[in-house]
N, C-alpha and C positions, 0 to 999 in steps of 0.2 A: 650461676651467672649466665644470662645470656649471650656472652661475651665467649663463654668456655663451651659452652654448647655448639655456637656455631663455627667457634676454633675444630672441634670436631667432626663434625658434620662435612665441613669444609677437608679435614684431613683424610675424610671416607671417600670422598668424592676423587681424590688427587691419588688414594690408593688403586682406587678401581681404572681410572685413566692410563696412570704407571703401568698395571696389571696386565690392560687390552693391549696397550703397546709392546708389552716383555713381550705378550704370547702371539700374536699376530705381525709384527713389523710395523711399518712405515705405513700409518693410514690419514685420511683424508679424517676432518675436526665430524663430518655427518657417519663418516664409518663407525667412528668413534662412538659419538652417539646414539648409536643402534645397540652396542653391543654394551654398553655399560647403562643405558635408561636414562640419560639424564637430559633433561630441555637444551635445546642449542645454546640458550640464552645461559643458563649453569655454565654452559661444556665451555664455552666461550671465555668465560670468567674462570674457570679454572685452568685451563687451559694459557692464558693469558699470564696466568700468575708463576705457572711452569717453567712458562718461556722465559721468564724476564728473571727468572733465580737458575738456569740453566739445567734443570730437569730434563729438558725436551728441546728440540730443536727442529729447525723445518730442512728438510729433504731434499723436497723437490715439488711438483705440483703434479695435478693428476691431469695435466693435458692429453699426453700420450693416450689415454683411455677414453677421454672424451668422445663425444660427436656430436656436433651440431651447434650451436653459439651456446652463450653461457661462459663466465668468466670460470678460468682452473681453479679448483680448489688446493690451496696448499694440501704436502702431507709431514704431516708428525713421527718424529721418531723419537726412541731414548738417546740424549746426550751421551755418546759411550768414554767423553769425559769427565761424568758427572757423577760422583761419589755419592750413594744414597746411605750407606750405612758406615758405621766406623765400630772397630771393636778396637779398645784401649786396655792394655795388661799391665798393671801398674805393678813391678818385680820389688824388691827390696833395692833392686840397684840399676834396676834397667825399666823404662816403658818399652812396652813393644806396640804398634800400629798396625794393622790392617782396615785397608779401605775397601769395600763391596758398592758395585754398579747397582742398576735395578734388577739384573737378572741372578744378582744374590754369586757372582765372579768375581772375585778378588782383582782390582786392579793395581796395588801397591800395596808395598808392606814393609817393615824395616824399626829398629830400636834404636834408641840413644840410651846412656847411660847418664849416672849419676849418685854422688856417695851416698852410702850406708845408712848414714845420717841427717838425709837432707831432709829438712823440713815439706808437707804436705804441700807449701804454696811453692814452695821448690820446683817443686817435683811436678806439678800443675802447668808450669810457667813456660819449664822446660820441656813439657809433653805438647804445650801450644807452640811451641820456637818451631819443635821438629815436624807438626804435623801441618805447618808453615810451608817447611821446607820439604816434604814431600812432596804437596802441591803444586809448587811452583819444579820441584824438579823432574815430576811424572807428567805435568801438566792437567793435573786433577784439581778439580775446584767442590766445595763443599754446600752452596748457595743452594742445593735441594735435597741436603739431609733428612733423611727420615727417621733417624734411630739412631745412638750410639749405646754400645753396649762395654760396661766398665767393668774390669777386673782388680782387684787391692790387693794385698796379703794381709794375712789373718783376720779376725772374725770382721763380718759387717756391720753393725749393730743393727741399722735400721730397718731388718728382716719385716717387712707386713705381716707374714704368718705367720709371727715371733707369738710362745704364748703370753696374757694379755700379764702374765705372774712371773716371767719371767726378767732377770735384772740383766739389763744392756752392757755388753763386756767392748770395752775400748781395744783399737785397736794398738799393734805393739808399736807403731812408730809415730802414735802422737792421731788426731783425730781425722778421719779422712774422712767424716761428713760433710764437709762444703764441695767435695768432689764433684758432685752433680750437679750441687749449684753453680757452679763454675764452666761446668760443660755448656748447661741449658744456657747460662746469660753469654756465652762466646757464641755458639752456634743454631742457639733455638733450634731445638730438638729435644723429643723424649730422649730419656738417658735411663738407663738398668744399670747398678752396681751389687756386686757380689765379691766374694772369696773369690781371686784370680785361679787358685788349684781347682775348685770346686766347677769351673768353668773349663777348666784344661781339663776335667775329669767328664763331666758332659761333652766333650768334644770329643775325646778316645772314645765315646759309648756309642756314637753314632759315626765313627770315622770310616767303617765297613760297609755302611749303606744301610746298615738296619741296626734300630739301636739293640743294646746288650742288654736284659731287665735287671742283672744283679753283677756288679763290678765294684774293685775298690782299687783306685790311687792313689799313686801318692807319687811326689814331684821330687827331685834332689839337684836342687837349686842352691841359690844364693841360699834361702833357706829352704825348709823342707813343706813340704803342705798335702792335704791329700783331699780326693773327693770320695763321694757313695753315691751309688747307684742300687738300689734295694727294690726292691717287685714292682721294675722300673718305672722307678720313680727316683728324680735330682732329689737327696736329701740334705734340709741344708738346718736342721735341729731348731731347738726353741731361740737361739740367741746368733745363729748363722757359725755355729763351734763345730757340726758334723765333719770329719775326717782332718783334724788338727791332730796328724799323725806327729807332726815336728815337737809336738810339747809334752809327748808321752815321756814317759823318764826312763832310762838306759841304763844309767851308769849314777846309783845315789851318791857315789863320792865325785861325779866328774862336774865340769865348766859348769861355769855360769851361765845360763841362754840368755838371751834376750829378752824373752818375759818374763824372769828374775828367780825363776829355779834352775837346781842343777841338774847336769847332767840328761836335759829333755836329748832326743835323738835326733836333732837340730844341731847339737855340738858334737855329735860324731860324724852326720852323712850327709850333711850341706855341702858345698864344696870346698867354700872359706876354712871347714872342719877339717874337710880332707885335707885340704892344703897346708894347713898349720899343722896335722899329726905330723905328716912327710917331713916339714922342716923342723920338728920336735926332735925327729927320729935322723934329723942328719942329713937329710934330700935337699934342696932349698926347689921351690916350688913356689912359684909365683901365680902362673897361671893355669887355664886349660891347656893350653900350646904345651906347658911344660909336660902339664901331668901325661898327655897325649903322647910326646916326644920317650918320655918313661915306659907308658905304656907297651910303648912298640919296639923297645929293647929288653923288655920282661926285668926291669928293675925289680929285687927282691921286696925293697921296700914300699913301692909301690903297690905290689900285689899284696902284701900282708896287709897294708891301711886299708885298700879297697873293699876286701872280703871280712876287714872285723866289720869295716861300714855298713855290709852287704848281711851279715850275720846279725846287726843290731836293728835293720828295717826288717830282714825274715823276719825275727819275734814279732814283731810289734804288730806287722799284717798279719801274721800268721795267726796271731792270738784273737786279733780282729775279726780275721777270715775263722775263725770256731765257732762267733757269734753268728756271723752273718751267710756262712756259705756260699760264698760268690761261685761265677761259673767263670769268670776271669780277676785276674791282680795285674795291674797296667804299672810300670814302672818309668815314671816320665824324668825328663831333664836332659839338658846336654851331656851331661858326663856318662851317662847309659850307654852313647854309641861311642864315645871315647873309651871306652871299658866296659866290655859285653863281659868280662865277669861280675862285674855287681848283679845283672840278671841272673846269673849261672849261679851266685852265689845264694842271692835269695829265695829263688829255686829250689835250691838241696834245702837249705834252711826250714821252709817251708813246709815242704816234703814230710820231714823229719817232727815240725812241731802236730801238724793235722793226722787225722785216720791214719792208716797204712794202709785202706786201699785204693790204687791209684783209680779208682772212678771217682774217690769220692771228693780228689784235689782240682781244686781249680787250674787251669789254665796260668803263667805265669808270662809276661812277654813283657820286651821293651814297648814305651808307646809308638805308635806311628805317626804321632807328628811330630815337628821340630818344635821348637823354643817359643813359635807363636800361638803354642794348643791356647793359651789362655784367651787369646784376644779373639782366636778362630772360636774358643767356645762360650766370648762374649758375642759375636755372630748369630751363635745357633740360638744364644737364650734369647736374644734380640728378634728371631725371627719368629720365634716361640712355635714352631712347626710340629716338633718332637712328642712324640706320647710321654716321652722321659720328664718333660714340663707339664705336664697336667697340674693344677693347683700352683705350679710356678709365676710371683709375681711378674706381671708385664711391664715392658719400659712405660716410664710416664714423665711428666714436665714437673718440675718445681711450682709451686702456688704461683709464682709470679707469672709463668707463661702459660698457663689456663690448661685444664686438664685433658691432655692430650696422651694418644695411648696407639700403639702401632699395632698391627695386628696382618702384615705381611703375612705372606705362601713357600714354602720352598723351601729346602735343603743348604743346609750352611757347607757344601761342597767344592768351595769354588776352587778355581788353578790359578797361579798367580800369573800375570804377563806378562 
C-alpha cells in the first residue's frame, strides 16, 4: 500500500535526523541537511513532525555564529524528556518498565504488580495506568516513540521463524496475542513480543560489553523461565519453547504446575515454591523480606529448602549444559542475591553432573542485572544491534498501522537517572 510505504520511508528519514542529532548535538535544520541528504523541503517536513510529537526541541539559534545580516537560524536538539523506546516485561505477577531516550539511556524504570491470575486485559490495563504514572511522575512523555519492546512468560506463539509444520503452543495464562495490538493502537509504534526470560537471557549475553556465543539461563522468579544462547545466536525453537527450563519435570510424584503436569521444576525453585516448602516445613514465610530476614540468621530450614531448590536446577542445567556446552550458566532472579547459596549450590551440583575436568565446565554465576533483565533485554531485541540477533525477527506495527519496522544503532547499556 502506498500508505505503508511512505509510513516508512518517512520513519527512515526521522531515524537518520534522530541519529545526526544523538551524535553531533544541537544543530541548525541546513546542518542537518548536509549530514543526513535530504532536500530542505523533506527536512523541514520531518523535522516539523518531530517538533510537534516532542522528539526534538529548539535550543537556541545560531546567532552567536553568524556575521553579517541574514535572519538566525534555529538549532535542534534531542528532547532529553522525550522517551524513544519502552521495553515492557510482563512477570506472572509483576510488569516491569523501562523507558530509553534517543541515545539508547535509560531515563525511568520501575514495576507494578498484580495477581497470579489476572487476566491478559488485566494485566494490559494495568501496565497502561502505570506507564501513565511514570510519565507524568519523571516528567517523560511518549508522543515520539520509536519501538517498544515486549516480554510475556512462557511460550509466544506468534514466532515468524516458527517452522511453517509446526503447532502454536498457547500461552500458560490465557492468550497474550492481542498484547501488541494493544501496545501499537495506545501508542503507535512498532512493538516486538517475545518470551520475557528469553530476553533476560539476551540481556546477560551482552551485559559485559561483548556478547557471550554460547550461554544458558534460566530465571527463579515468580515462575521459573530460561533462555539459550547457542553459536551465538538468541534461540528461540520452532514454536518460541527454547529454554522452558520451569516445565522440565523434578519430582514425578510432586505438585501440580501450572501447565497442568507434576512436579515441573517450577514447583520446587519459583519463589512461591520456596516459600510454601518453608511454610510446609514449619517456617511461615510470606515474602522475600522474610526469606532474606531467614537468610541472614542461617535458619536451618531455610538453608535445607534453598539447596534442595538449588540441586533440582543443577540437574536440569546441568543435563542441558551436556547437550549444549556452554562457556557460561547465568542464574537470574531476585532471590539469587537474597541467597548466594542457590549459586553455590548449583555450582557443586553441576560440577558434579558434567566432565570432571574442570576446563571442560562452564562458568556458573549470578546474573548481573536486577529484576528488570527482561524489559532491559526487550531494549536490546528492540534495538536489534547484537550479532546474537542475526535472523532475530524485528519490531513491526500491527496491519492496521502500516508496516513499519525500526532498525536503530547502539548498545542497550544505558544507566538509569
Amino acid at each position: 500500500m502506498p500508505t505503508g510505504v511512505h509510513a516508512l520511508v518517512r520513519r527512515t528519514h526521522e531515524e537518520r535526523v534522530l541519529r545526526a542529532l544523538r551524535g553531533g548535538g544541537a544543530m541548525s535544520r541546513g546542518q542537518i541537511a548536509e549530514i543526513v541528504g535530504l532536500s530542505r523541503s523533506t527536512l523541514s517536513e520531518i523535522t516539523g513532525s518531530l517538533l510537534q510529537r516532542g522528539a526534538i526541541v529548539v535550543v537556541d539559534t545560531d546567532a552567536a555564529k553568524r556575521e553579517g545580516s541574514g535572519r538566525p537560524a534555529e538549532r535542534l536538539a534531542l528532547d532529553p524528556g522525550s522517551g524513544q523506546f519502552m521495553g515492557v516485561d510482563f512477570g506472572h505477577r509483576r510488569v516491569h518498565v523501562v523507558v530509553a531516550d534517543a541515545s539508547h539511556e535509560i531515563l525511568v524504570s520501575g514495576s507494578t504488580r498484580y495477581d497470579d491470575d489476572a487476566p491478559w486485559r488485566t494485566r494490559i490495563d494495568l501496565a497502561f495506568e502505570f506507564i501513565d504514572r511514570l510519565s507524568v511522575d519523571a516528567g517523560v512523555h511518549y508522543g515520539a516513540l520509536q519501538g517498544i519492546g515486549i516480554g510475556v512468560p512462557g511460550p509466544y506463539p506468534t514466532q515468524p521463524t516458527a517452522s511453517p509444520h509446526a503447532t502454536a503452543v498457547p500461552a500458560l495464562h490465557g492468550s497474550a496475542d492481542d498484547v501488541d495490538a494493544a501496545f501499537v493502537g495506545r501508542f503507535d509504534a512498532p512493538v516486538l513480543v517475545d518470551n520475557n526470560t528469553r530476553l533476560a537471557a539476551l540481556a546477560e549475553a551482552i551485559s559485559g560489553g561483548s556478547a557471550v556465543d554460547d550461554l544458558l539461563y534460566v530465571r527463579l522468579s515468580d515462575g521459573v523461565g530460561g533462555g539459550l544462547v547457542v553459536g551465538g545466536r538468541l534461540v528461540t525453537g520452532s514454536t518460541g519453547l527454547a529454554g522452558e527450563f520451569g516445565h522440565v519435570m523434578v519430582e514425578p510424584e510432586g505438585k501440580e504446575c501450572r501447565c497442568g503436569k507434576f512436579g515441573c521444576l517450577e514447583t520446587v525453585a519459583s519463589v512461591p515454591a520456596i516459600l510454601a516448602t518453608c511454610q510446609d516445613l514449619g517456617l511461615r514465610l510470606e515474602t522475600l523480606d522474610d526469606l532474606r530476614a531467614s537468610v541472614e540468621r542461617s535458619h536451618p530450614v531455610v538453608d535445607q529448602v534453598l539447596r534442595a531448590a538449588a540441586v533440582a536446577v543443577g540437574h536440569v542445567v546441568g543435563t542441558a549444559a551436556m547437550a549444549l556446552n556452554p562457556a557460561q550458566i547465568v542464574v537470574g532472579g531476585e532471590i539469587t542475591r537474597i541467597a548466594p547459596v542457590i549459586v553455590q549450590q548449583v555450582t557443586a551440583t553441576v560440577a558434579y553432573e558434567l566432565f570432571p575436568r574442570p576446563a571442560a565446565r562452564p562458568l556458573v554465576r549470578a546474573a548481573e542485572l536486577s529484576d528488570d533483565d527482561g524489559a532491559i533485554g526487550a531494549l536490546a531485541a528492540l534495538f536489534h544491534n547484537s550479532p546474537l540477533l542475526a535472523g532475530y525477527p524485528e519490531a513491526d506495527a500491527a496491519s492496521q498501522a502500516g508496516p513499519r519496522q525500526t532498525t536503530t544503532e547502539g548498545v542497550a547499556h544505558g544507566r538509569s537517572r
